[in-house]
N, C-alpha and C positions, 0 to 999 in steps of 0.2 A: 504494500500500500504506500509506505512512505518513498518506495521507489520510485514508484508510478507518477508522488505527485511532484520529485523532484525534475524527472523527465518534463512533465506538462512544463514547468517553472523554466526548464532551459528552452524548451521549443520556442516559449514565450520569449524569451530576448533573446534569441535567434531571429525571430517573426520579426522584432522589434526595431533590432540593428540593420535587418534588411528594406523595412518600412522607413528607419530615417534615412539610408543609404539614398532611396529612392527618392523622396521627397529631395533629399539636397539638389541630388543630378536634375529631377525636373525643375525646379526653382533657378538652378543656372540657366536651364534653356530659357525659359521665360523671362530671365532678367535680361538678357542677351537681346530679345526679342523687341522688349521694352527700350532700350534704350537706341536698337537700331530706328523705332518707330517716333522715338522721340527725337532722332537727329532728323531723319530724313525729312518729320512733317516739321520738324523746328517748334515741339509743344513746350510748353512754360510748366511749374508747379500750379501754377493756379490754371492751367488749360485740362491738368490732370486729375487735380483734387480741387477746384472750384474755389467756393470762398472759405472752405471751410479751417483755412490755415488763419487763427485768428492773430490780429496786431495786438502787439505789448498793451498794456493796459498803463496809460498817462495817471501820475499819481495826483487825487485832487488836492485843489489849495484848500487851507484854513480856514475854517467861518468864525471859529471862536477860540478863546484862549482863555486860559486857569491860571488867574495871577498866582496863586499857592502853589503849583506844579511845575508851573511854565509847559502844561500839555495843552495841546490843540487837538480840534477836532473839526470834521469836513463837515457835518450835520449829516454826514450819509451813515446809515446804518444804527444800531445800539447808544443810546445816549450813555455816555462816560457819567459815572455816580457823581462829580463836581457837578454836571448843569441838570442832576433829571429833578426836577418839579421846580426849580428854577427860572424865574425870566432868563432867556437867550437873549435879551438885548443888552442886559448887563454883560455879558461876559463877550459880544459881538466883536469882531476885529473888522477895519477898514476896509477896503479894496490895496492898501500897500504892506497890509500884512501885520501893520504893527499894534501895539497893544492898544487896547482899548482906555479911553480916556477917563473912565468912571470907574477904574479897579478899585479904589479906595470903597468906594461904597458896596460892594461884593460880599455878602456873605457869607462865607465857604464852611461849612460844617469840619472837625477834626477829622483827619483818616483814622479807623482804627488801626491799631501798633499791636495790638494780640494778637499772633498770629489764628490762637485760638479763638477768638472770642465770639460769642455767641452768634448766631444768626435769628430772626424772627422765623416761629415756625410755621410749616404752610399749612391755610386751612383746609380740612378734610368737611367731607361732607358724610354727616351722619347714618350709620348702619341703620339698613330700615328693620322694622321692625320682626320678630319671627312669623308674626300673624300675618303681613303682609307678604313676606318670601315664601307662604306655604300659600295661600290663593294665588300667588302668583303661577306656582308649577301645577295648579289644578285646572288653568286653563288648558 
């Protein structure tokens, strides 16, 4: 039995080493193929794969700035814990980038420094009752 199944096991990468053999040699022919096709017609990356080569992503400018941090933020995405329930116009920065003219009057709550410290727990919503989970499975 255990002969039997060490045989199967080597047919297997036998079958295996001849299945990659295979694929490489076909893979050369085809690139071969591909690229005489691509000189003669004169095709491009984008004539081959279309638009789907996407361009770098430009990094956006600053909306706002954290007199306490000296961090900024684009307004795009997840509000940074310095500006969330916050006026944004307090903490707004120009069009040249630089700091906003009202920082003094900026309210900025303390970071916590515990690495431990507590977090607010999240509300759950109450087990219903047994009387109700048992009519429930009798519909």
């Amino acid at each position: 039995m255990i002969e039997k199944f060490e045989q199967f096991k080597q047919r297997i990468a036998t079958i295996q080493q001849q299945l990659d053999d295979e694929k490489r040699t076909a893979a050369a022919g085809v690139l071969a193929d591909i690229r005489e096709c691509v000189r003669l017609f004169g095709l491009t990356p984008r004539d081959i794969f279309g638009d789907a080569i996407a361009a770098p992503r430009r990094q956006r400018a600053p909306k706002y700035w954290d007199p306490v941090s000296g961090r900024t933020w684009s307004g795009i995405g997840r509000e940074p814990a310095w500006i969330k329930g916050r006026d944004r116009a307090a903490f707004a920065l120009d069009r040249s980038g630089s700091e906003p003219g009202d920082a003094a009057e900026v309210v900025v709550a303390p970071a916590r420094t515990e690495p431990g410290a507590a977090k607010p727990a999240a509300k759950r919503r109450a087990a219903a009752p047994a009387s109700v989970k048992r009519a429930a499975r009798r519909r």
